[in-house]
C-alpha positions as CSV (number, residue, x, y, z in Angstrom):
1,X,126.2,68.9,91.3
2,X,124.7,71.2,93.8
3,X,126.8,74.3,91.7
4,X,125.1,73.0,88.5
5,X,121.7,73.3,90.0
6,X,122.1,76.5,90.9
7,X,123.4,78.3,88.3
8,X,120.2,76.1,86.2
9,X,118.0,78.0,89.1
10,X,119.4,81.6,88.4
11,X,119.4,81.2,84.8
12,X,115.5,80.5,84.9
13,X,114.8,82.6,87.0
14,X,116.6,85.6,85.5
15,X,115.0,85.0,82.5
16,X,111.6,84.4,83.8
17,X,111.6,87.6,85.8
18,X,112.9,89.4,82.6
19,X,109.7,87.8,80.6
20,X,107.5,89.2,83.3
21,X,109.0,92.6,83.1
22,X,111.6,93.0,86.1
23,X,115.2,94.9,85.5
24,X,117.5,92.7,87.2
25,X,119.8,94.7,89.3
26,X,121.8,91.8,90.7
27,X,122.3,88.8,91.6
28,X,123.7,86.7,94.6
29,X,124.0,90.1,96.7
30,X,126.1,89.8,99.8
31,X,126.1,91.5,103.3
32,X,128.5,90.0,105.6
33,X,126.5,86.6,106.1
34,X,123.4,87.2,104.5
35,X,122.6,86.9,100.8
36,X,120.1,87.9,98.5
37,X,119.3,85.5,95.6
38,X,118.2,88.4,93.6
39,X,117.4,91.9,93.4
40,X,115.7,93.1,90.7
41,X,113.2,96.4,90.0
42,X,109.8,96.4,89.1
43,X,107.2,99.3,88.8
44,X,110.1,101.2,90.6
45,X,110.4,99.3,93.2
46,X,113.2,97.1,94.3
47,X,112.8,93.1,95.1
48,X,114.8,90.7,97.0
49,X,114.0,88.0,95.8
50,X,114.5,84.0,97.2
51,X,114.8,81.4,93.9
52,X,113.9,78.1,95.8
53,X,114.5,75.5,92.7
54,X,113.6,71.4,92.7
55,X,114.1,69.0,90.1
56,X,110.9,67.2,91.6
57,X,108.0,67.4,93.6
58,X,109.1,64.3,95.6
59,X,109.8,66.3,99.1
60,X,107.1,68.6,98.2
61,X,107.2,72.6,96.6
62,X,110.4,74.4,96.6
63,X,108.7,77.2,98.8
64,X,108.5,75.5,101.8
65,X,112.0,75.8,102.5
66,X,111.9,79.3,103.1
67,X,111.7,79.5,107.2
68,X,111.0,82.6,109.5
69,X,114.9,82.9,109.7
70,X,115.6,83.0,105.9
71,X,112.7,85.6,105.7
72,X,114.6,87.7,109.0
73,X,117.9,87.2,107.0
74,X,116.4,88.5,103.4
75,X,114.5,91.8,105.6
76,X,117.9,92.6,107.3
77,X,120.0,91.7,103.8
78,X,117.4,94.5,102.0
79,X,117.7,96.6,104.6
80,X,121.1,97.1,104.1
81,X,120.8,97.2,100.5
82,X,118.4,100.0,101.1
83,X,121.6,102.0,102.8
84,X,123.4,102.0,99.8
85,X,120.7,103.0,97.4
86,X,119.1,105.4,99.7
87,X,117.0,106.2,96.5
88,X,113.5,103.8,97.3
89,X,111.7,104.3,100.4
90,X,109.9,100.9,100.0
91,X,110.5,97.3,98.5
92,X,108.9,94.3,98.4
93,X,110.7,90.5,99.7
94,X,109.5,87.7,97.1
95,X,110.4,84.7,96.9
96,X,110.4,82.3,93.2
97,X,109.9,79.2,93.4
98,X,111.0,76.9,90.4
99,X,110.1,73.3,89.7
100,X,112.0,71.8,87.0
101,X,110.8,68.1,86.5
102,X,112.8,66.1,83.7
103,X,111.0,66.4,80.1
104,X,108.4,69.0,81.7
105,X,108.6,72.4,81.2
106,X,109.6,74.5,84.3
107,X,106.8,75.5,86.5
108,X,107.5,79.1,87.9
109,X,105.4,80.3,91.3
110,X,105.9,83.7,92.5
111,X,105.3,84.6,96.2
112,X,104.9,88.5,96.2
113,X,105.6,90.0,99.1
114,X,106.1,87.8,101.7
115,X,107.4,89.5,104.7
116,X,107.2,93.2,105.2
């Protein structure tokens, strides 16, 4: 189930970042321990970006699950990233947030640049 939902949350979001005009560069990025939801490019600049997905608004907005940690985790994860493609001096950490209610259509809220 929890598999399901996730792939349901990348698939929106992929496409919903692709509407708005971002080049996916990929997706579920790993560093040792710390993961990046997705990366994608925009204006030339990379994003790391966090998809927080609900199917209601019953334990309120998806964002407020992204903690001080996650947002330590996704600055050392892009840093690293950064190594690699030593191409971009700067970035941006966002994070998506999806609500997917039953027979509604998905509400999308992005959070740009939430920790620098």
């Amino acid at each position: 189930m929890q598999q399901e939902l996730g792939r349901t949350a990348e698939i929106l979001a992929r496409t919903w970042l692709e509407q708005q005009g971002y080049e996916i560069l990929d997706t579920n990025w790993r560093y040792g321990h710390l993961e990046v939801d997705l990366i994608a490019r925009k204006d030339g600049l990379p994003h790391f970006i966090e998809v927080k997905y609900r199917s209601s608004a019953r334990y309120g907005p998806p964002e407020i699950k992204v903690n001080r940690q996650k947002c330590r985790n996704l600055s050392n994860a892009a840093a690293a990233w950064l190594r690699s493609h030593p191409g971009y001096r700067d970035f941006r950490i966002d994070v998506l947030a999806i609500t997917d209610r039953k027979g509604q259509e998905p509400e999308y809220y992005l959070i740009r640049n939430v920790f620098l």
